[in-house]
C-alpha positions in Angstrom: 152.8 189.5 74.4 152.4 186.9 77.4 153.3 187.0 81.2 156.1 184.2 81.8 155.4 181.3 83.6 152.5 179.4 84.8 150.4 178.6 87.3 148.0 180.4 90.2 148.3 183.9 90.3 149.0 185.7 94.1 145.3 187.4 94.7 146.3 188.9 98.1 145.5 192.4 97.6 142.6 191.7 94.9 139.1 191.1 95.7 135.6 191.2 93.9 132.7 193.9 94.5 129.6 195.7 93.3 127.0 194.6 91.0 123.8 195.4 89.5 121.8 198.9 89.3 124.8 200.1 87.6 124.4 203.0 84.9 126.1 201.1 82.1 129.2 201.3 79.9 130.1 204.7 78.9 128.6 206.0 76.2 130.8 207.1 73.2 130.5 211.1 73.3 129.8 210.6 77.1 133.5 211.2 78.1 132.9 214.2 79.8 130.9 212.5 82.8 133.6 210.0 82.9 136.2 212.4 82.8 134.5 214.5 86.2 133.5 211.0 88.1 137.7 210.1 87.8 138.2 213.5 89.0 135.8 213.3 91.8 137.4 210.3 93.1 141.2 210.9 92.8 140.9 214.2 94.4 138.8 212.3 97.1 135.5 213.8 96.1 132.4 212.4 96.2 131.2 212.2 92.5 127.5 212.7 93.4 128.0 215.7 95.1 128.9 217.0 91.5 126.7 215.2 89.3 124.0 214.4 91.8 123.1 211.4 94.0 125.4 208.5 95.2 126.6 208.3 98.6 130.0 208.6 100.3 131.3 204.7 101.7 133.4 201.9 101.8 133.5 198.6 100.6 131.5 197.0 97.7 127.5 197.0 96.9 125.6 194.0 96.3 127.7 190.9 98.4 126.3 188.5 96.2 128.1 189.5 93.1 131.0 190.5 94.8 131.4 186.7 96.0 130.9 185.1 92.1 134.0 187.8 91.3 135.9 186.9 94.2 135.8 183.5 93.2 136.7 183.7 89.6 140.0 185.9 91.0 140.7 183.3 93.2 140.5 180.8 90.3 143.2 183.1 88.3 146.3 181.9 86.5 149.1 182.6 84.3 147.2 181.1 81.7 143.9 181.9 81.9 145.3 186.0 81.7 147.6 184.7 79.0 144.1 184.0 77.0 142.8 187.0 77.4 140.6 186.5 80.8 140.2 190.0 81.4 139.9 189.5 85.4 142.8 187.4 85.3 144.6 189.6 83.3 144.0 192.7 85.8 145.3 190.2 88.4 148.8 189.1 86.4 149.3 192.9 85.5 148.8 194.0 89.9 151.0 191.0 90.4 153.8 192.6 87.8 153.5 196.0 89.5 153.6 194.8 92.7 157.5 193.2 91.5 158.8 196.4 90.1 157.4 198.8 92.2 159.8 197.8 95.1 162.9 197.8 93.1 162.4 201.4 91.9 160.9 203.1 95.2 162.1 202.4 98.8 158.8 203.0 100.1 156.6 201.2 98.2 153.3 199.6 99.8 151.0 198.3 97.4 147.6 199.0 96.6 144.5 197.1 97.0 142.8 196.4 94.4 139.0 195.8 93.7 137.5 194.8 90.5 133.3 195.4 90.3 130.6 195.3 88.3 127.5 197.7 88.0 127.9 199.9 91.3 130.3 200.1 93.9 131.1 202.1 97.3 134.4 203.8 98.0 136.0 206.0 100.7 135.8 208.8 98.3 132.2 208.3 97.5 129.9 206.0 95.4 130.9 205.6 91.8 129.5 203.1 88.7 130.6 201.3 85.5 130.3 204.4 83.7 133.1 205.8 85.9 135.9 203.8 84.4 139.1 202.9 86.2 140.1 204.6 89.1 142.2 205.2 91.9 140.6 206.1 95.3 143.5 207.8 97.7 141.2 207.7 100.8 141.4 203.8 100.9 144.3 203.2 98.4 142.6 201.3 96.8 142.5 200.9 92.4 138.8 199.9 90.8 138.3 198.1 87.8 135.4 197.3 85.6 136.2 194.5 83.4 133.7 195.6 80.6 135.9 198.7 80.4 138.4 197.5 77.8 135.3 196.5 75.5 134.2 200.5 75.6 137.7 201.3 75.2 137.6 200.1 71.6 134.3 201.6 71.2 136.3 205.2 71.7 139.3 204.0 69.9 141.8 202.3 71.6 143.5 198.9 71.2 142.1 195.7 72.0 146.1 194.2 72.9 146.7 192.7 76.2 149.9 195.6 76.9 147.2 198.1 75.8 145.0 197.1 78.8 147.4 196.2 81.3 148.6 200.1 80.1 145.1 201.0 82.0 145.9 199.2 85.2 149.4 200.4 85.3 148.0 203.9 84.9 146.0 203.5 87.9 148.9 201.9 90.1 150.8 205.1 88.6 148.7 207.4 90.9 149.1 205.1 94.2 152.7 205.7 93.4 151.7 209.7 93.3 150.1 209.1 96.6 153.0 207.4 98.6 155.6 210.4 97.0 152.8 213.4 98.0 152.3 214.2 93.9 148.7 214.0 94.7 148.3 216.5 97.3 150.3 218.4 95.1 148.3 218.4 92.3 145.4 218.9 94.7 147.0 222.4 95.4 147.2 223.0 91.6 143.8 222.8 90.2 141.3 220.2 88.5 141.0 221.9 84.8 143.0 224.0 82.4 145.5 222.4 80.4 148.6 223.1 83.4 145.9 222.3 86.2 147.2 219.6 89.0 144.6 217.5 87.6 146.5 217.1 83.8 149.4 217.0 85.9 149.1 214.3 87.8 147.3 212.6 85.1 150.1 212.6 82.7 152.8 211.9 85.1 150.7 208.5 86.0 151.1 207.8 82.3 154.6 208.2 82.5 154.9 205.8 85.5 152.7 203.3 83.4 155.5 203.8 80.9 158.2 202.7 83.8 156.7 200.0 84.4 156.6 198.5 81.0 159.9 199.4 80.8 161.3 197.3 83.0 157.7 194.5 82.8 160.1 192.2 81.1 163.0 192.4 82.8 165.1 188.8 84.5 164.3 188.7 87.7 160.9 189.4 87.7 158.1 187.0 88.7 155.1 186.8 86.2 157.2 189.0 84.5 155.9 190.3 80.6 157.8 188.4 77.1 159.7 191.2 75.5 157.7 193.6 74.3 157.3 194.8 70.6 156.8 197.4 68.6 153.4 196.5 67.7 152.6 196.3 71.8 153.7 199.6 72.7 151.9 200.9 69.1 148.4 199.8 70.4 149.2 201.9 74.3 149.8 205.0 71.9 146.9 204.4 70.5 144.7 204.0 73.7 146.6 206.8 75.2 145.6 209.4 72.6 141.8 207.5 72.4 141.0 208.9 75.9 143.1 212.2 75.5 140.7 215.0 76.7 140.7 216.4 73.0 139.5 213.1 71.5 136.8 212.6 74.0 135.5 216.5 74.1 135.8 216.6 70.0 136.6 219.1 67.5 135.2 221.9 70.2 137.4 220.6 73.4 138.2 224.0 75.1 141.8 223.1 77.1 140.0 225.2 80.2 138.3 222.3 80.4 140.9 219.3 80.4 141.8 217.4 83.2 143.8 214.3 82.1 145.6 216.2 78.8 145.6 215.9 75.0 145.8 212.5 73.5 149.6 213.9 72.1 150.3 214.6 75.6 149.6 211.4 77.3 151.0 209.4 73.8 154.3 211.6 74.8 154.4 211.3 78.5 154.0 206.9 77.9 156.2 207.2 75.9 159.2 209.1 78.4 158.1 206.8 81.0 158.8 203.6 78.8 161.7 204.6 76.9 164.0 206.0 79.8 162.3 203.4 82.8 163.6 206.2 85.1 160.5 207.8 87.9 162.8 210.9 87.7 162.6 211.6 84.1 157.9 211.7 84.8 158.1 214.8 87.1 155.0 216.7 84.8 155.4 219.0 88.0 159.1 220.8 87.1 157.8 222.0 83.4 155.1 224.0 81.9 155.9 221.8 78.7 153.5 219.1 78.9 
């Protein structure tokens, strides 16, 4: 499963940051702290005002590194993401988004993105390469770590290009939450229990992943994905239920404690996303069966 086409990619909204002094890749059965950091951030928290140091910000750490990233986006092409480049393929998959978004919602602005390494400084506070993806709403802005899709694997999930580009989709999924107010709303609701905000607004940006792959391959699109198979959407149910709350927390997972839902749960919610391509059908909001 390729992106169509050829050629430099459009790196606009996509710059480098961070570096060094970073705490590492998660560690597998460290899922909790990743799980609280992504919390922190979406809710516009700052993570080391619950788990201790870090400071609030903007903007990226370390200049230096963020400059060798920002060149090797700016050097990005259909090909290189077709390859497997996993900056360039963050870059292709913001470039798809930023296509389909429009055509679905009226009042669609897209998000910046920033993709670091080691440490980096947000408007919702200071956050690491343990942290994972996420989505800051204070500077609408989505962070990636590249080395994220190698720990992904480590905890289960699918090496597969749709399987990663599931991940960026995911987090373009709650910029779409905070242009339609879902956000606040979850905001109101809670950040653990199994119908907290949090799982909420977690599995609805699944479902809105799910949208978008929907309609990825459609004509008419620019960088738009080849038809996607069976075997592509196979390995996003697989990372989807690989970072479910019950397969990181283990055979004891207490659901008072989940805040992005049960690996069934976020399989399912994908899955309504992608098989319907409708926003209307991911409202996690309107039903207590999640």
């Amino acid at each position: 499963m390729t992106f169509q086409g050829s050629g430099p990619l459009d790196t606009g909204n996509v710059s480098g940051g961070g570096g060094g002094g970073g705490a590492g890749r998660i560690a597998l059965g460290g899922g909790a702290g990743l799980i609280i950091t992504i919390v922190a951030l979406l809710f516009g928290v700052n993570p080391g005002d619950i788990m201790g140091g870090g400071t609030a910000g903007s903007g990226s750490s370390n200049s230096a590194s963020s400059s060798v990233i920002d060149e090797h986006i700016r050097s990005c092409t259909v090909e290189m993401a077709n390859q497997g480049d996993a900056i360039c393929r963050i870059v292709a998959t913001t470039n798809s988004l930023d296509h389909v978004w429009p055509t679905l919602m009226s009042n669609y602005t897209p998000p910046k993105t920033t993709i670091f390494s080691g440490s980096v400084n947000t408007a919702c506070g200071a956050a690491t390469s343990a942290t994972g993806p996420f989505y800051c709403p204070a500077d609408k802005t989505a962070y990636f770590d590249p080395d994220f899709f190698d720990t992904l694997v480590q905890m289960g999930g699918s090496n597969g290009a749709l399987a990663q580009e599931y991940v960026v989709a995911h987090e373009y999924g709650h910029h779409v939450q905070n242009l339609t107010g879902a956000l606040r709303k979850g905001q109101q609701l809670g950040s653990q229990g199994p119908l907290s905000g949090s799982v909420r607004v977690e599995l609805q940006a699944d479902c809105l992943a799910g949208v978008w792959a929907h309609h990825a391959s459609d004509e008419g699109y620019d960088n738009r994905l080849q038809q996607l198979t069976q075997r592509d959407i196979a390995g996003v149910i697989q990372t989807a239920k690989a970072i479910g709350d019950d397969t990181i927390q283990g055979a004891n997972s207490n659901p008072e404690g989940w805040t992005h839902g049960s690996a069934q749960q976020r399989a399912r919610w994908f899955t309504v996303g992608y098989q319907g391509g409708d926003p209307k059908r991911c409202d996690t909001f309107a039903t207590n069966d999640l």
